[in-house]
C-alpha positions in Angstrom: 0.0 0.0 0.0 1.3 3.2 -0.9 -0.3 5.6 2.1 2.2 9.2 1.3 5.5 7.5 -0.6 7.4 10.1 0.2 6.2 12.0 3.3 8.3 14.4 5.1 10.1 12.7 8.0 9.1 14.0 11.5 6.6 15.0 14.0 5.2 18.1 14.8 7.1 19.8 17.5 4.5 22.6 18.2 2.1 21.9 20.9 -1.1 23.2 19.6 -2.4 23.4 23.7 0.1 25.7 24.6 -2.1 28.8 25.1 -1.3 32.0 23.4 -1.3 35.5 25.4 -1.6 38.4 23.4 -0.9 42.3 24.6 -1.6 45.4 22.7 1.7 47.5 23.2 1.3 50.7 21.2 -1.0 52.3 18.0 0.2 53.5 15.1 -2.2 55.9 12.9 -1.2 56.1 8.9 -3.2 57.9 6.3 -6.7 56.4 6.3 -6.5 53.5 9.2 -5.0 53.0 13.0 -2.8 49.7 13.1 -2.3 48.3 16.8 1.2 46.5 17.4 0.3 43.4 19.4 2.7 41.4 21.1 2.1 37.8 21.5 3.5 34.6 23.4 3.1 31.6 23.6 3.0 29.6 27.2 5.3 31.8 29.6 8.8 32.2 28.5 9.2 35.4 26.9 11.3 34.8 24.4 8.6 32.9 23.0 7.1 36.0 21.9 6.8 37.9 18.9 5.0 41.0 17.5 1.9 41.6 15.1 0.0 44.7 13.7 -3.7 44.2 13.1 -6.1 46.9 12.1 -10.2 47.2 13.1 -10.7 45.4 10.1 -8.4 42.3 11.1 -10.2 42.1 14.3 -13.7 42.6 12.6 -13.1 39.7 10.0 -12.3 37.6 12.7 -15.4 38.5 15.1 -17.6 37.6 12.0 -15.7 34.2 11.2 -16.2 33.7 15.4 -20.3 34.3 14.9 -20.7 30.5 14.2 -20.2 29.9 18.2 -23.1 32.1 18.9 -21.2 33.8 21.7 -21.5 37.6 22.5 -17.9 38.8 22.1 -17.2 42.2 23.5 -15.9 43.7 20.2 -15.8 47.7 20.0 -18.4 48.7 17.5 -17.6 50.4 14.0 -17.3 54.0 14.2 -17.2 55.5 10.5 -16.7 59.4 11.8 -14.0 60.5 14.0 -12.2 57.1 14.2 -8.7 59.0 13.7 -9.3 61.2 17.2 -6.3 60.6 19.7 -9.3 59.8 22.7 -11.3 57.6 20.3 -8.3 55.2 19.4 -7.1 54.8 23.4 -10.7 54.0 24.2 -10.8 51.4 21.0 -7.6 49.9 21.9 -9.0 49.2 25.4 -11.9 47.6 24.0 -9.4 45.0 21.5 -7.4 44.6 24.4 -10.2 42.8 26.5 -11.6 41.3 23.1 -8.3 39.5 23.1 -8.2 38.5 26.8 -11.8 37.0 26.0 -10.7 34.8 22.9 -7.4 33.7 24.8 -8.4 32.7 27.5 -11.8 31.0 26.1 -11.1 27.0 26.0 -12.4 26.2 22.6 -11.8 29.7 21.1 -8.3 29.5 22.0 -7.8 26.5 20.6 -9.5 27.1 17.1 -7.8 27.8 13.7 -9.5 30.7 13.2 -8.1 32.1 16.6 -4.3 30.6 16.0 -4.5 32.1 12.6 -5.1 35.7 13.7 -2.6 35.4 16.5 0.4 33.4 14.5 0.3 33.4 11.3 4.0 32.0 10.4 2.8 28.3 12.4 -0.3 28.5 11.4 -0.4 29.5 7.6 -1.1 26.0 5.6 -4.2 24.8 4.6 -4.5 21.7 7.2 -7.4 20.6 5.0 -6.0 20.7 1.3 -3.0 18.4 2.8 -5.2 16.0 4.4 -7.2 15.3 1.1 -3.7 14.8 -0.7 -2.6 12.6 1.9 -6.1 10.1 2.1 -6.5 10.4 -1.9 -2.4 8.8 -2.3 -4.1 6.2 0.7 -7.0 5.4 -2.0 -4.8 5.2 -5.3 -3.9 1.9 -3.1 -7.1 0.8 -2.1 -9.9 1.4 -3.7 -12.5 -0.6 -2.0 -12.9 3.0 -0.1 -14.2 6.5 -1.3 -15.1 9.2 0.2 -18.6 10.4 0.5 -17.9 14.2 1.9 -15.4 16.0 4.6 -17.1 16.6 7.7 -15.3 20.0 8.3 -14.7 21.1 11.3 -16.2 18.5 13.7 -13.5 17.9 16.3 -11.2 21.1 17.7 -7.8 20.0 16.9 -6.2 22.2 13.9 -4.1 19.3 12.5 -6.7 16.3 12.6 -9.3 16.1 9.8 -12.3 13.8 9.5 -14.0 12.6 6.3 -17.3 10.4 5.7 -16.3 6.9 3.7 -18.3 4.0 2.4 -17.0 0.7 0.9 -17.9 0.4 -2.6 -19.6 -3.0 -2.4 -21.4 -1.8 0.3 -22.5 1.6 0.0 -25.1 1.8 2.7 -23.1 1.5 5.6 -20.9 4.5 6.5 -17.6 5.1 7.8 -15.6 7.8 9.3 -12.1 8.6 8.8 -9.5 10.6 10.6 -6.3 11.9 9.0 -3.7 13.2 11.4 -0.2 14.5 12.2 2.1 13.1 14.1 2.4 15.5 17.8 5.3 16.7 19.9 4.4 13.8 22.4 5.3 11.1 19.7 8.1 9.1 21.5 7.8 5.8 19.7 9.9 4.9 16.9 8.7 4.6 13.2 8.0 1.1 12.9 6.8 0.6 16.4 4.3 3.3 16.1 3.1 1.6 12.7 3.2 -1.8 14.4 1.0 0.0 17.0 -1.0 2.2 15.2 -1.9 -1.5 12.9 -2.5 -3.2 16.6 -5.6 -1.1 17.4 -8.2 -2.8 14.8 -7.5 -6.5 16.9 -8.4 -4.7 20.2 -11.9 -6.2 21.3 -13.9 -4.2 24.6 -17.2 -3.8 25.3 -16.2 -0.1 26.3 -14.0 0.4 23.3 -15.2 1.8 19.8 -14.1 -0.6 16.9 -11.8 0.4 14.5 -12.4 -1.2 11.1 -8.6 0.0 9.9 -5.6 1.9 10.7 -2.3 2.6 9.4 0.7 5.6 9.7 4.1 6.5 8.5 6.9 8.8 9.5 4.5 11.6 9.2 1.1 10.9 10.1 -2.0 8.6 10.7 -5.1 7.0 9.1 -7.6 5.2 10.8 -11.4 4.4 9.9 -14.0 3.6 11.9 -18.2 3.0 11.9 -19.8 6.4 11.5 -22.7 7.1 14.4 -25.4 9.0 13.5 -26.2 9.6 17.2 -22.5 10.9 18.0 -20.9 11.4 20.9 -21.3 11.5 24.7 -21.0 14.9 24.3 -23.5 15.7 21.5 -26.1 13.8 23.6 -25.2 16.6 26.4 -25.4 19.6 24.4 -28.0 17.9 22.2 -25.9 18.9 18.8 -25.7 17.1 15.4 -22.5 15.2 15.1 -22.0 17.1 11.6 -21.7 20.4 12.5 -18.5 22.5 13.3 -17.2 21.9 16.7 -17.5 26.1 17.5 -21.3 25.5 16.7 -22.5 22.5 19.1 -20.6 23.3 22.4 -19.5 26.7 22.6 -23.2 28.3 23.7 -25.5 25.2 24.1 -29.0 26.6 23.7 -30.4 24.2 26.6 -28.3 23.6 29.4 -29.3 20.0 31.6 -27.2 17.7 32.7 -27.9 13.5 32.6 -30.0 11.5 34.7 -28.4 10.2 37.4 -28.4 6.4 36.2 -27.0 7.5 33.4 -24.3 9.9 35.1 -23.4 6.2 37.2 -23.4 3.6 34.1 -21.4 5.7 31.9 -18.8 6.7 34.5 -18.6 3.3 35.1 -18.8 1.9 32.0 -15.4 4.3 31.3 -13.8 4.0 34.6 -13.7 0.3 33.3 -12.4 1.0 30.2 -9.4 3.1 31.5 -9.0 0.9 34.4 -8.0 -2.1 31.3 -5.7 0.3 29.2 -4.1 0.8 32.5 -3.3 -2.6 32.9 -2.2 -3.3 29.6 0.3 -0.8 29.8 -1.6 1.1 26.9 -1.6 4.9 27.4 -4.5 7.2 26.7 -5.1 10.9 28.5 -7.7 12.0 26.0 -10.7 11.9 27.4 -13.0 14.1 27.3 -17.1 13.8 26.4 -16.5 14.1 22.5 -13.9 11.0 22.8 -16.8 8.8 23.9 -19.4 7.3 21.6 -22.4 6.2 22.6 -23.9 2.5 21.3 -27.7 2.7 22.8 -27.3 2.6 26.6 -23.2 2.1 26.4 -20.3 4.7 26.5 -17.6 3.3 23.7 -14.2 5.1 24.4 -12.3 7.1 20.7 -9.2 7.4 19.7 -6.8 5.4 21.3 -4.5 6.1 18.4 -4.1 10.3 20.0 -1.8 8.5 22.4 0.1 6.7 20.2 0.7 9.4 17.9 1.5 12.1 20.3 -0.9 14.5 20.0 -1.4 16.8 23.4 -4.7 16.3 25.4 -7.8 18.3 24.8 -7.3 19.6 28.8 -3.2 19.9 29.0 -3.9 23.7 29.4 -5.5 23.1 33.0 -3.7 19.8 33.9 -0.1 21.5 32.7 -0.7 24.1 36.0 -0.9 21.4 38.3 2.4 19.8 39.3 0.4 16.5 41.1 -1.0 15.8 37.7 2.6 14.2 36.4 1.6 10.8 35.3 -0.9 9.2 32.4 -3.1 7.9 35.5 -3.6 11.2 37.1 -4.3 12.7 33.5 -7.2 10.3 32.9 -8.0 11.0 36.5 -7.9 15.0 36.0 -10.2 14.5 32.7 -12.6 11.9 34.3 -13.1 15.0 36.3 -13.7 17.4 33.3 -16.2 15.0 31.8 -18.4 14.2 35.3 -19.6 18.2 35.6 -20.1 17.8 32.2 -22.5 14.8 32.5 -24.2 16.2 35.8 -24.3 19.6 35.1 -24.5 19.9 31.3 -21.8 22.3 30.6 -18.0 22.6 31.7 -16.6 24.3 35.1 -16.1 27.6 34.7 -12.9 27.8 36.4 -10.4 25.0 37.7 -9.7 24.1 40.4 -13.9 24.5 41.4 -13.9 26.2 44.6 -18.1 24.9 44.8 -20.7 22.6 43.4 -23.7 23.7 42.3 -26.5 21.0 43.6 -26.5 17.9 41.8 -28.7 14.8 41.2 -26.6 12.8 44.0 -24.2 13.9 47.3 -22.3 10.8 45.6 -21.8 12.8 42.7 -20.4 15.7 44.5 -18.2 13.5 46.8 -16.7 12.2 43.3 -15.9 15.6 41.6 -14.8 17.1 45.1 -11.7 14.4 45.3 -10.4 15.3 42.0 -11.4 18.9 41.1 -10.9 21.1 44.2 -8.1 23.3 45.5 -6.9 20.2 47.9 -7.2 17.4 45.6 -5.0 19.2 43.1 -2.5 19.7 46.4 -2.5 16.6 48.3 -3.4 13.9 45.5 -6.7 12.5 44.0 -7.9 9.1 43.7 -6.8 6.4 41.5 -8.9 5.0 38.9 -9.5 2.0 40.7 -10.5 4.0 44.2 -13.2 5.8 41.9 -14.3 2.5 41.2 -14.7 1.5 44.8 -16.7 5.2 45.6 -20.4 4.2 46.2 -21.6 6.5 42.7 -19.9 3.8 40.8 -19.6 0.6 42.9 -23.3 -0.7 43.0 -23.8 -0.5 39.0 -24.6 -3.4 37.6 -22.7 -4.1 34.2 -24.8 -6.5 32.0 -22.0 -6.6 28.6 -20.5 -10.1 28.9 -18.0 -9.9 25.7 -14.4 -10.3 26.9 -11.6 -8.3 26.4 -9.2 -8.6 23.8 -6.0 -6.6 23.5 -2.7 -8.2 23.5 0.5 -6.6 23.1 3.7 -8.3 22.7 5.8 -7.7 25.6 8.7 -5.9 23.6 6.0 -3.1 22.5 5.0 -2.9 25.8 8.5 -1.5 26.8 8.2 0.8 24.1 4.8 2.1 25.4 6.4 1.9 28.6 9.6 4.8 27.6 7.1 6.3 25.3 4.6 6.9 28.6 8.2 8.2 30.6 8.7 10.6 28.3 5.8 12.4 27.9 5.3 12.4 31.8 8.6 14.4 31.8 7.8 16.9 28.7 5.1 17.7 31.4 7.0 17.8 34.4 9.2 20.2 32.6 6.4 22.3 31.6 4.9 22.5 34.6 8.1 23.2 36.4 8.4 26.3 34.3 4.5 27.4 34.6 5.0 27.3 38.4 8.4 29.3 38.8 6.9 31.7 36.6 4.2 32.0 38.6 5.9 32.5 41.4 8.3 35.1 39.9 4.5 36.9 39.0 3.6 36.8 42.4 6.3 38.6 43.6 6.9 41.2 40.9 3.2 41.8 41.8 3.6 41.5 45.5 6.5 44.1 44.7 4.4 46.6 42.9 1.6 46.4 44.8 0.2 49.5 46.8 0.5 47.8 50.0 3.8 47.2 49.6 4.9 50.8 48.1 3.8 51.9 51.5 5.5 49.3 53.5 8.7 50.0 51.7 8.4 53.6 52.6 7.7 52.9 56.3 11.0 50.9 56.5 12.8 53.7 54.3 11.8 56.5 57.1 12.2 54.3 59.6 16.1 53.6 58.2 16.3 57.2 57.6 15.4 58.2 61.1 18.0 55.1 62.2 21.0 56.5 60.3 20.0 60.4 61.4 20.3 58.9 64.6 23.2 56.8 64.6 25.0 59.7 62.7 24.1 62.3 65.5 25.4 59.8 68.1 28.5 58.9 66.2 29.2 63.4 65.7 28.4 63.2 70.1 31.0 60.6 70.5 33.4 62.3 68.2 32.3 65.4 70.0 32.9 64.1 73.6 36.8 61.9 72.8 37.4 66.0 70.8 36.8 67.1 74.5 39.1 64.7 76.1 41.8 65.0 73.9 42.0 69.0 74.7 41.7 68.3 78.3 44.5 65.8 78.7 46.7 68.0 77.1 46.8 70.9 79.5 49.2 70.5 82.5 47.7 70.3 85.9 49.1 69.6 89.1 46.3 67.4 90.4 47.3 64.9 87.0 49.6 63.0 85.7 50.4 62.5 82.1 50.5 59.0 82.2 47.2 58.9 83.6 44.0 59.4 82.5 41.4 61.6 84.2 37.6 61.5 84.3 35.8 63.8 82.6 34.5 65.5 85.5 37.8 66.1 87.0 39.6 67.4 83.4 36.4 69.6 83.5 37.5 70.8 87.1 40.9 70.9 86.6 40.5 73.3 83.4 38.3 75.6 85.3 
């Protein structure tokens, strides 16, 4: 099979995850238009960091392309007279600037092409589509029992992973899916044990894991195939969306937000506690779930893409897990995302902020117990529960599984080692990373601790108080030299009550030269 004869060798070093910042430094008004000089970084080195100008126009192109999410973003409106005044353009740039902080710091908007596009345009500039046709139409000069019905544009979030809707020829009413994708910064197997891998996946046989019909990669990239659902995902049952539509539509403003029922917030974490509990022990890494990985087959939860691992691609949440230094190994990660996906089933929408300080009231205390040991302020800190512990919690421990099909899923023990080292690396790329999030953080805190009011004031406190201190010790040390000035004049004279060789209290030198 000739799947890309002559691909460029590699893997994508640029984590996609890595969230961009992005800081309007000065204005700039020419002729007709005001450009605003934007300085950008990515993660928190800055020397990551470079500079672009966008004008009202840039900014409004984008805002339109964003519309498709349905969200109200605080874009300054068009002003047509008097957009040249000095006060007008300070007021507008305010209003970019906190346009920008919205979009950055947005989970799926930050993570969108449209977004990266705007922001860094020298990583982002290819068309990711156009290269994954030319990739799966060299795949079909090779076999052509498959064509391709139409590309479903835009379904999942990452930039560099494209989806398409196949049928076999000799049976054209039963429809597939397949995802093209590159190869990721966390790819840490070697070529052939990565295709050896990457082949493995069809033979794997769960009751909790979605079939794949075929798979196959080279130096470059990945192709696999699987059944296409017309019901979707985990997460389009939540945020009751059509498994066709672009990603920014279904989950960025659901129109109806309701959580699950509670059996079914109980059978489907269990049914995926399972699952992950079974990669575990086959030494088989994942860390990508998250409700859109998870298919639903009538009343069972089928986990996706076991091949993300495999290819090293970064997790959908490495943004939150990455500020978390507790979070360091592929358990914890699933752990971390179980957590993620739990609100989403009970509550019907994402937290808004992690770690979650609160719960909103839920269909269980069981459920609350759950999410408490793995998304607050002191699970992150002291540790949360294994996979198998959330097993043993009383949300999950009296469901009754009724799928009797047996696992299937061996891996030759010299691919396990290579999992194995593949899984060591990517826990240290992390530990790295978030070894530099938190001693920036900390240099933050006290540049801000520095600057703050509060401390201003302290600082000028101490600075009188050292002021006063030195005037003081200065007038003391002038006394002393004062006083010995004294002495030395009154030892000098000649008096008959004295001797030279022996000295005389002040009070008597004071007599004596009287």
């Amino acid at each position: 099979m000739a799947f890309m004869e002559k691909p460029p060798a590699g893997k994508v070093l640029l984590d996609d995850t890595v969230p961009l910042t992005a800081q309007i430094e000065a204005s700039q008004s020419l002729h007709s238009h005001t450009e605003y000089i934007i300085r950008v970084q990515r993660g928190v080195s800055p020397e990551n960091s470079w500079q672009i100008v966008r004008r009202y126009s840039d900014f409004d192109l984008l805002n339109n392309s964003l519309q498709i999410s349905t969200l109200s973003l605080p874009l300054p409106p068009k002003k047509l007279i008097g957009n040249m005044e000095r006060e007008f353009i300070a007021e507008r740039q305010k209003g970019l600037q906190t346009y920008l902080d919205v979009i950055t710091t947005h989970h799926i908007l930050s993570n969108c092409e449209l977004v990266k596009k705007f922001l860094d345009p020298n990583s982002y500039s290819v068309n990711y589509t156009e290269i994954a046709l030319q990739h799966v139409s060299m795949f079909f000069r090779s076999e052509p029992k498959w064509e391709v019905v139409e590309p479903l544009k835009d379904i999942g979030w990452r930039i560099r992973k494209k989806y398409f809707l196949m049928k076999i020829r000799n049976q054209p009413k039963e429809r597939l899916m397949l995802s093209w994708a590159d190869l990721g910064p966390d790819k840490y197997l070697s070529d052939k044990d990565l295709q050896y891998a990457v082949k493995l996946l069809s033979s794997c046989s769960h009751p909790y894991i979605y079939k794949v019909t075929f798979a196959t990669a080279n130096e470059s990239s990945a192709l696999v195939i699987r059944p296409f659902s017309e019901k979707g995902t985990l997460k389009d049952l939540i945020y009751k969306a059509k498994p066709k539509d672009p990603f920014l539509k279904k989950y960025c403003n659901p129109k109806k937000i309701q959580g699950l029922e509670l059996q079914q917030i109980k059978t489907y974490g269990r049914q995926i506690l399972e699952v992950l509990k079974f990669l575990h022990e086959k030494g088989f890494p994942y860390g990508h779930l998250h409700s859109g990985n998870v298919m639903l087959d009538g009343d069972t939860c089928k986990l996706l893409d076991l091949e993300n691992s495999l290819l090293g691609l970064p997790s959908f949440y490495r943004s939150y897990f990455s500020q978390f230094r507790k979070i360091n190994t592929l358990e914890g990660i699933d752990v971390h995302c179980f957590g993620h996906l739990l609100y989403e089933m009970t509550y019907g929408r994402p937290p808004d902020t992690i770690p979650v300080d609160s719960f909103p009231p839920a269909p269980s205390v069981f459920v609350v117990s759950v999410l408490e040991s793995i998304l607050t302020c002191e699970a992150m800190k002291n540790g949360m529960p294994t996979v198998s512990r959330l097993l043993q919690m009383p949300l999950f421990s009296d469901v009754l599984l009724t799928n009797s099909e047996k696992p299937q899923f061996k891996i030759p023990t010299k691919l396990k080692e290579a999992l194995k080292t593949s899984k060591e690396c990517l826990e240290k790329r992390l530990t790295e990373e978030q070894k530099s999030i938190h001693q920036h953080r900390r240099l933050t805190r006290a540049q801000s601790h520095h600057g703050s009011e509060e401390e201003k004031k302290r600082r000028k406190i101490l600075a009188r108080k050292k002021s006063k201190r030195s005037a003081y010790e200065s007038g003391e040390e002038h006394s002393a030299k004062y006083s010995n000035s004294n002495n030395s004049a009154g030892s000098g004279a000649s008096s008959p009550l004295t001797s030279p060789s022996s000295p005389t209290p002040p009070s008597t030198a004071e007599h004596a030269s009287f």
